[in-house]
N, CA, C and O atoms as a GROMACS GRO file, in nm:
protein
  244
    1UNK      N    1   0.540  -0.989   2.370
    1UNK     CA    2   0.565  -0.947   2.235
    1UNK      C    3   0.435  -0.914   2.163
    1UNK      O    4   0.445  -0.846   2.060
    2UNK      N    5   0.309  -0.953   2.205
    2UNK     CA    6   0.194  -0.950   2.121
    2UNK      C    7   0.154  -0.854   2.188
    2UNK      O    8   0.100  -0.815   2.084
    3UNK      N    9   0.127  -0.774   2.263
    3UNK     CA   10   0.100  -0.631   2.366
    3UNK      C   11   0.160  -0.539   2.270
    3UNK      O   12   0.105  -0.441   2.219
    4UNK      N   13   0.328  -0.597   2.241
    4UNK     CA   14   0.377  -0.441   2.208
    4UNK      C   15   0.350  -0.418   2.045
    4UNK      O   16   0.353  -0.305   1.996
    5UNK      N   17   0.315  -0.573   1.942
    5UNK     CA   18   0.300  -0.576   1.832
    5UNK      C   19   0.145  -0.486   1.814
    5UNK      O   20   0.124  -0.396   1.732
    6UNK      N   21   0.037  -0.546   1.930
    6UNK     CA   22  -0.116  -0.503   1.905
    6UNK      C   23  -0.110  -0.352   1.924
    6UNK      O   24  -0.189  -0.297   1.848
    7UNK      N   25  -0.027  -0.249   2.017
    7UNK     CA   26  -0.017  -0.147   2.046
    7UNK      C   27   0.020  -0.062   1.937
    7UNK      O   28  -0.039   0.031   1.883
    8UNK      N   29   0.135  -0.118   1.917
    8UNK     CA   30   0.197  -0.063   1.767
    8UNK      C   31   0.113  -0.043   1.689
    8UNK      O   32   0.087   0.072   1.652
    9UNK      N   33   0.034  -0.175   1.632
    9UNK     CA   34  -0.087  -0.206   1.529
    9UNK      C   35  -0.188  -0.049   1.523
    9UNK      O   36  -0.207   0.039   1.439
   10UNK      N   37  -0.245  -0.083   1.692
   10UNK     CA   38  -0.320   0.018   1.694
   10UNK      C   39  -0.282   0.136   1.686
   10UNK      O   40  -0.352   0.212   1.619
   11UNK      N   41  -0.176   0.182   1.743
   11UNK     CA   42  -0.139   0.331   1.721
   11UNK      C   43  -0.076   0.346   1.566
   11UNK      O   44  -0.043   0.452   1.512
   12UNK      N   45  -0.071   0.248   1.524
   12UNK     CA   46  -0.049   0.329   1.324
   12UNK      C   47  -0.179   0.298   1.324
   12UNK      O   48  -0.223   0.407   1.358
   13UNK      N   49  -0.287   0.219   1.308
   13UNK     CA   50  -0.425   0.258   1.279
   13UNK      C   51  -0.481   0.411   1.317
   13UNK      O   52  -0.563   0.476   1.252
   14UNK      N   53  -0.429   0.442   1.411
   14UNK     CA   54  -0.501   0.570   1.462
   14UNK      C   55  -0.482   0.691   1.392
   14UNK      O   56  -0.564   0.779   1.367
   15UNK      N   57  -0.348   0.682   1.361
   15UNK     CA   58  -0.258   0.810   1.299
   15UNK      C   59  -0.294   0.768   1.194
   15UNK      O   60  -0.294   0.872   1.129
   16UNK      N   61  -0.331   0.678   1.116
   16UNK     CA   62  -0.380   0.660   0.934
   16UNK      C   63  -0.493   0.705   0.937
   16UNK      O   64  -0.548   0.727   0.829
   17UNK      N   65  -0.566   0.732   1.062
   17UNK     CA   66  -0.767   0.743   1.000
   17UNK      C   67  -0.716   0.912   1.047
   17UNK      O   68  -0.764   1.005   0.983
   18UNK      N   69  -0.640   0.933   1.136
   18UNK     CA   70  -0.628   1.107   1.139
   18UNK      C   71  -0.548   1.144   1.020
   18UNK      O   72  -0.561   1.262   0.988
   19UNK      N   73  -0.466   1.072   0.944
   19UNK     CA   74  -0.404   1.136   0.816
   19UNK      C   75  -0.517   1.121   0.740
   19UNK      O   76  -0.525   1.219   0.665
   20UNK      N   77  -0.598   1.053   0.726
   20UNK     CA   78  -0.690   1.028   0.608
   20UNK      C   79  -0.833   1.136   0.606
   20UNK      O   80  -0.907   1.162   0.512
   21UNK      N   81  -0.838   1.183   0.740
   21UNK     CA   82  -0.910   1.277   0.744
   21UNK      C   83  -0.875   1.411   0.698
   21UNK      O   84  -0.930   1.490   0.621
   22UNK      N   85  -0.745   1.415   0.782
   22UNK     CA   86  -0.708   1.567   0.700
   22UNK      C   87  -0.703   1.569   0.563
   22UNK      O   88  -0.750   1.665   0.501
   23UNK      N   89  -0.630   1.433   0.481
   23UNK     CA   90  -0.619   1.443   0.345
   23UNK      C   91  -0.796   1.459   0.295
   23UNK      O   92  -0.823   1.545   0.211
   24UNK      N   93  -0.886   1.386   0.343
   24UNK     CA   94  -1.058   1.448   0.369
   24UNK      C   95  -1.084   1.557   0.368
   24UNK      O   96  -1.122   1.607   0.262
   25UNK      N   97  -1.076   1.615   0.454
   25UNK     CA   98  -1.096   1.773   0.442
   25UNK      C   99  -1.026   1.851   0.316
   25UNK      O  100  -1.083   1.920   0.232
   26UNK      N  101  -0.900   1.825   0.327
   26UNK     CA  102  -0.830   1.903   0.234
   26UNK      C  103  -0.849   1.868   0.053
   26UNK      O  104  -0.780   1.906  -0.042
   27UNK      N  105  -0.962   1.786   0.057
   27UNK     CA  106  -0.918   1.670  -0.073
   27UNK      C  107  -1.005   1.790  -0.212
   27UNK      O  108  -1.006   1.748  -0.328
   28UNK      N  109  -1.059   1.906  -0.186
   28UNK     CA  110  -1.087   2.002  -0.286
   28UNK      C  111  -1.014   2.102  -0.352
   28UNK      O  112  -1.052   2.168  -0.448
   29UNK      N  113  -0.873   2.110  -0.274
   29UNK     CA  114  -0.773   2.138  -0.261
   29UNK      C  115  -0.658   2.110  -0.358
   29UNK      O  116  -0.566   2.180  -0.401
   30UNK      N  117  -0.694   1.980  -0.377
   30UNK     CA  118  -0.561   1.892  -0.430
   30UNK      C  119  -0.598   1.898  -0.579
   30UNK      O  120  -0.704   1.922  -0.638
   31UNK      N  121  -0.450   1.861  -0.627
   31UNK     CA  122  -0.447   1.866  -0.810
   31UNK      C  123  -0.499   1.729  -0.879
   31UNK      O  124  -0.508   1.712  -1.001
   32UNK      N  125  -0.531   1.642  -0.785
   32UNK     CA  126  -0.557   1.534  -0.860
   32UNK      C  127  -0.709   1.522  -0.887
   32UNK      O  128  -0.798   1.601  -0.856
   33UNK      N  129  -0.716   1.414  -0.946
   33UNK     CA  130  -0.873   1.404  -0.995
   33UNK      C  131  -1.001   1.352  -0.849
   33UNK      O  132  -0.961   1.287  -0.752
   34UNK      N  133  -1.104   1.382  -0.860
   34UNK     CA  134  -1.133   1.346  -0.741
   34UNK      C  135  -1.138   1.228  -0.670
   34UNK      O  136  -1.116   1.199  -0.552
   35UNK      N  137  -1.196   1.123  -0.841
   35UNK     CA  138  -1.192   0.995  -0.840
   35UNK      C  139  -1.048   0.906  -0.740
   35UNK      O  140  -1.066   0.831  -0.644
   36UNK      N  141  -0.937   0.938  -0.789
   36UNK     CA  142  -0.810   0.871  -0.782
   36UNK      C  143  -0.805   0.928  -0.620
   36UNK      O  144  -0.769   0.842  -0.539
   37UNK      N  145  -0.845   1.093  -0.550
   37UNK     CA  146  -0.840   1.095  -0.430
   37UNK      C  147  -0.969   1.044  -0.345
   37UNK      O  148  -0.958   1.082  -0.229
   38UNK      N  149  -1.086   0.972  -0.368
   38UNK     CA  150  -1.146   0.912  -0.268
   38UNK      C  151  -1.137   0.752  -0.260
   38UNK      O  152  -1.181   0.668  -0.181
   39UNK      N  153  -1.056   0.748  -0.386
   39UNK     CA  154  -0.977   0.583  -0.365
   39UNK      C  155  -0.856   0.606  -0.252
   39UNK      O  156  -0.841   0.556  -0.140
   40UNK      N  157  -0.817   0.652  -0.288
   40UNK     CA  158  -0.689   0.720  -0.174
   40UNK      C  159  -0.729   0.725  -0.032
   40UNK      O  160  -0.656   0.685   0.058
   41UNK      N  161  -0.840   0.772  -0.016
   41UNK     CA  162  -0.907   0.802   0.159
   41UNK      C  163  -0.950   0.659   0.161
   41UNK      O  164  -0.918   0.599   0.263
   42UNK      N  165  -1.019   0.589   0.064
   42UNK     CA  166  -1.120   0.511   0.112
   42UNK      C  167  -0.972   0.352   0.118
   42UNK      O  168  -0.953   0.270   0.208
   43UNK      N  169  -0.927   0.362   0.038
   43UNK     CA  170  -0.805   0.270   0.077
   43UNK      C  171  -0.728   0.294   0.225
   43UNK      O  172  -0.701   0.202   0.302
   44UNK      N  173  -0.702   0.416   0.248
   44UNK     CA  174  -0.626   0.428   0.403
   44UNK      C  175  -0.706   0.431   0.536
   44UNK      O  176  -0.673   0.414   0.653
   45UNK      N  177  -0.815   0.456   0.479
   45UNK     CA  178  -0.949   0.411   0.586
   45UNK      C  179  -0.932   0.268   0.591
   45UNK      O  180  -0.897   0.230   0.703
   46UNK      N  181  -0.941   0.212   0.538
   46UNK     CA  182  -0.952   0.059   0.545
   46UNK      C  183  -0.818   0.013   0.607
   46UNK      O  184  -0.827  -0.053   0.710
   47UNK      N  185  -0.708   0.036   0.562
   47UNK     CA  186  -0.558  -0.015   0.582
   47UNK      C  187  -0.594   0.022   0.788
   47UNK      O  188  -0.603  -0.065   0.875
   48UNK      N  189  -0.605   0.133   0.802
   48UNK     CA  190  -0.620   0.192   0.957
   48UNK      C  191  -0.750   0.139   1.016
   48UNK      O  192  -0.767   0.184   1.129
   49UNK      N  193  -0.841   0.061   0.977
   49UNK     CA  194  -0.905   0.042   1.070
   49UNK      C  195  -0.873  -0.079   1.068
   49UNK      O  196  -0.902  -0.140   1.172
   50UNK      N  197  -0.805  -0.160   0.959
   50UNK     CA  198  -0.727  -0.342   0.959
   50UNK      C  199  -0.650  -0.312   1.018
   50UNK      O  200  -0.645  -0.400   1.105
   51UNK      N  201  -0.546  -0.215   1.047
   51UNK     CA  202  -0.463  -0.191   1.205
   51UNK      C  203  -0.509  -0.241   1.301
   51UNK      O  204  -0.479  -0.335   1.375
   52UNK      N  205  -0.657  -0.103   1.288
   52UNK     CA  206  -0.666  -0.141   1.444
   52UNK      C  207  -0.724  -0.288   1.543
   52UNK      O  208  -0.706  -0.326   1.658
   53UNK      N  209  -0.826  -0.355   1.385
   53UNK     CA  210  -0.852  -0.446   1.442
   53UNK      C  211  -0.763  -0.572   1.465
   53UNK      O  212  -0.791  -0.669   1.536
   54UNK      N  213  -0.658  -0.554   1.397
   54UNK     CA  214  -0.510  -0.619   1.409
   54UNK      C  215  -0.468  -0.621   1.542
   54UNK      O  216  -0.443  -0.718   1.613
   55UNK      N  217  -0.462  -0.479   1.574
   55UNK     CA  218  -0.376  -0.468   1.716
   55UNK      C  219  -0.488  -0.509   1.853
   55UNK      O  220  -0.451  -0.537   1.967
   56UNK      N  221  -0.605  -0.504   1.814
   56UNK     CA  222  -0.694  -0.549   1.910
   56UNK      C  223  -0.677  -0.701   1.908
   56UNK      O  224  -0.632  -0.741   2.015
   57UNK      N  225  -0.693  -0.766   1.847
   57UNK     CA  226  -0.708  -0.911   1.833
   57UNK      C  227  -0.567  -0.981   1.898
   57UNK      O  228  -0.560  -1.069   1.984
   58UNK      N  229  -0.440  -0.900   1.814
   58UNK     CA  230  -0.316  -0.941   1.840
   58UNK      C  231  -0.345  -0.947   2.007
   58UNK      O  232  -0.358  -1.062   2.051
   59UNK      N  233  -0.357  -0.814   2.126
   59UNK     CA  234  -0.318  -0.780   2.238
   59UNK      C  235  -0.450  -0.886   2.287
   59UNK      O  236  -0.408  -0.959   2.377
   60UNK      N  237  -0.566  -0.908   2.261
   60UNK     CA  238  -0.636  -1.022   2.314
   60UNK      C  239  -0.657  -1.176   2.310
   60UNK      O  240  -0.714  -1.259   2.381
   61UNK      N  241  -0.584  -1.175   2.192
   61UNK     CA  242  -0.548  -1.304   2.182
   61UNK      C  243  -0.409  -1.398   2.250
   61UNK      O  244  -0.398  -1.518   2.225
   0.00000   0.00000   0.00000
């Protein structure tokens, strides 16, 4: 059960730091203020890399 929880973990970590990039790139783009969008990246950066170190720890522990 902790294999398939850490896997999981990690693969939504992965897909959050590739959504957070594109929303990155694209973030000159957008209607919002810039402020409110590099809280936005810099919050889902964090959430995805606490994934991943989630799903690492989970599958080694």
């Amino acid at each position: 059960m902790n294999y398939i929880i850490g896997i999981g973990a990690i693969a939504l970590g992965i897909w959050q730091l590739i959504v957070s990039k594109q929303y990155f790139d694209n973030m000159k783009k957008q209607s919002t203020p810039m402020i409110f969008s590099l809280i936005a990246v810099i919050f889902s950066m964090l959430f995805g890399a606490f994934a991943i170190v989630f799903g690492v720890l989970r599958i080694f522990h």
